[in-house]
C-alpha positions as CSV (number, residue, x, y, z in Angstrom):
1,X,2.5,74.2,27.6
2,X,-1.1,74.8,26.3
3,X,-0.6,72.4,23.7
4,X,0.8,69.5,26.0
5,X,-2.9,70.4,28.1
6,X,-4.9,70.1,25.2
7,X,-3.5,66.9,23.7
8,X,-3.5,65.4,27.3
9,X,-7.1,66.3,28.1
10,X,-7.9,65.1,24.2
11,X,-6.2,61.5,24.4
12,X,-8.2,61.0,27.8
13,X,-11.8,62.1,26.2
14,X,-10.5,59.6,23.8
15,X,-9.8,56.9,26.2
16,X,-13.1,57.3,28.1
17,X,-15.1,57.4,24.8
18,X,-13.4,54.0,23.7
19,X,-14.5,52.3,27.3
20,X,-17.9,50.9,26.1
21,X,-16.8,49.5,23.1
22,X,-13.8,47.5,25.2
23,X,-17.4,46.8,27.5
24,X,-19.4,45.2,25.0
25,X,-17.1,42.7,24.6
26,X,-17.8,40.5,27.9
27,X,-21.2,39.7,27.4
28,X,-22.6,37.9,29.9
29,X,-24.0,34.1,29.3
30,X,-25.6,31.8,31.3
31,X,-24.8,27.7,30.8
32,X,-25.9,24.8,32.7
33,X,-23.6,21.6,33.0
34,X,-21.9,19.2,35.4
35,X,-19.8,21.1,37.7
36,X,-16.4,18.8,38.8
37,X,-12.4,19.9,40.2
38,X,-10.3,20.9,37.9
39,X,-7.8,18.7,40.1
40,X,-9.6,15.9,42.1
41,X,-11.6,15.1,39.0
42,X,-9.9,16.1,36.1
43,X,-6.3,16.2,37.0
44,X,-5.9,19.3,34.8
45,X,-4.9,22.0,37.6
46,X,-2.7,22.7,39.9
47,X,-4.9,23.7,42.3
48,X,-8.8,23.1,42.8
49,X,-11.2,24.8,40.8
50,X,-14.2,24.6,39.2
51,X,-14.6,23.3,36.0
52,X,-18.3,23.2,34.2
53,X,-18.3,20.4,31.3
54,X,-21.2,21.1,29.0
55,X,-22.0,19.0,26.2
56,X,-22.1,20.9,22.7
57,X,-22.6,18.9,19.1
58,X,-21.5,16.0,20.8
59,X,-18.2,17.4,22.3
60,X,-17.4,18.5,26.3
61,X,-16.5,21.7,26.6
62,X,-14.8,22.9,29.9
63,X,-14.8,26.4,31.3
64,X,-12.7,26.8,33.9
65,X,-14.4,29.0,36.8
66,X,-12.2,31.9,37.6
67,X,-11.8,32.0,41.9
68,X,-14.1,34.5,43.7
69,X,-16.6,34.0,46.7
70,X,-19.2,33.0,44.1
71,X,-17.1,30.0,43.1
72,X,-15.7,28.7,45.9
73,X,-19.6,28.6,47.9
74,X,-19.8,25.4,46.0
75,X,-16.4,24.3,45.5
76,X,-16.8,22.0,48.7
77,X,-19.4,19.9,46.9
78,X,-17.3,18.7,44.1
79,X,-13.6,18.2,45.4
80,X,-12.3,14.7,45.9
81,X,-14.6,13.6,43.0
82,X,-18.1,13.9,43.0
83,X,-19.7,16.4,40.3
84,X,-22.7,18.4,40.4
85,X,-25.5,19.7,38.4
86,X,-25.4,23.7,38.1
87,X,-26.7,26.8,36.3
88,X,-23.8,29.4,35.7
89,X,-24.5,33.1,34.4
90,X,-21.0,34.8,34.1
91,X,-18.7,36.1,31.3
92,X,-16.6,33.8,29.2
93,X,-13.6,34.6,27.8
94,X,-10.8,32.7,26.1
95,X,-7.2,32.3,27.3
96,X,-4.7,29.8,26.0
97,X,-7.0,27.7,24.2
98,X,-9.1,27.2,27.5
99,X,-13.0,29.0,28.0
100,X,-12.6,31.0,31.6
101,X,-16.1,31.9,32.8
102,X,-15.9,34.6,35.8
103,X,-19.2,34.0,37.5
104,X,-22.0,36.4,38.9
105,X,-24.5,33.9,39.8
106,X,-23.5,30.1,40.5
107,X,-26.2,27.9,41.4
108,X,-27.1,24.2,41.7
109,X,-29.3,23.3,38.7
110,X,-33.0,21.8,39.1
């Protein structure tokens, strides 16, 4: 019984001394790009979302931005087709081939 204690309590020092390593992993970015639907516009999703298109060496890039209250404060301004300049600061991560930006600050830009 003492033993099953100790290598409890030791695998879950272990898992709270791993936590900020699995942390510094979403670092957070800030990009600034037309904002469009990833339906109206793009015809991409099944549903509307945001999707910021930034221009890099030439090429688009599209990060699709994750649903939250953040998000969808400007969501109205882009559906049915119309696009919008903004300034996103979030963390990007990559799923299926596709960059998902989960946003803390969504603005548009100047």
């Amino acid at each position: 019984m003492k033993q099953l204690k100790f290598t409890l309590t030791l695998l879950a020092g272990l898992a709270f001394a791993g936590a900020p390593a699995f942390a510094d992993d979403a670092t957070t970015t800030t990009i600034i790009g037309n904002m469009v639907c990833g339906k109206c516009t793009l015809h991409e999703t099944a549903s509307c979302q945001n999707v910021i298109q930034v221009t890099t060496d030439g090429k688009t890039v599209n990060y699709y931005v994750t649903k939250n209250e953040i998000s969808d404060a400007l969501h109205e301004d882009v559906c049915g087709g119309d696009s919008e300049k903004v300034t996103a600061t979030g963390t990007v991560t990559e799923k299926d081939g596709k960059e998902i930006l989960t946003a803390t600050k969504l603005e548009k830009a100047k």
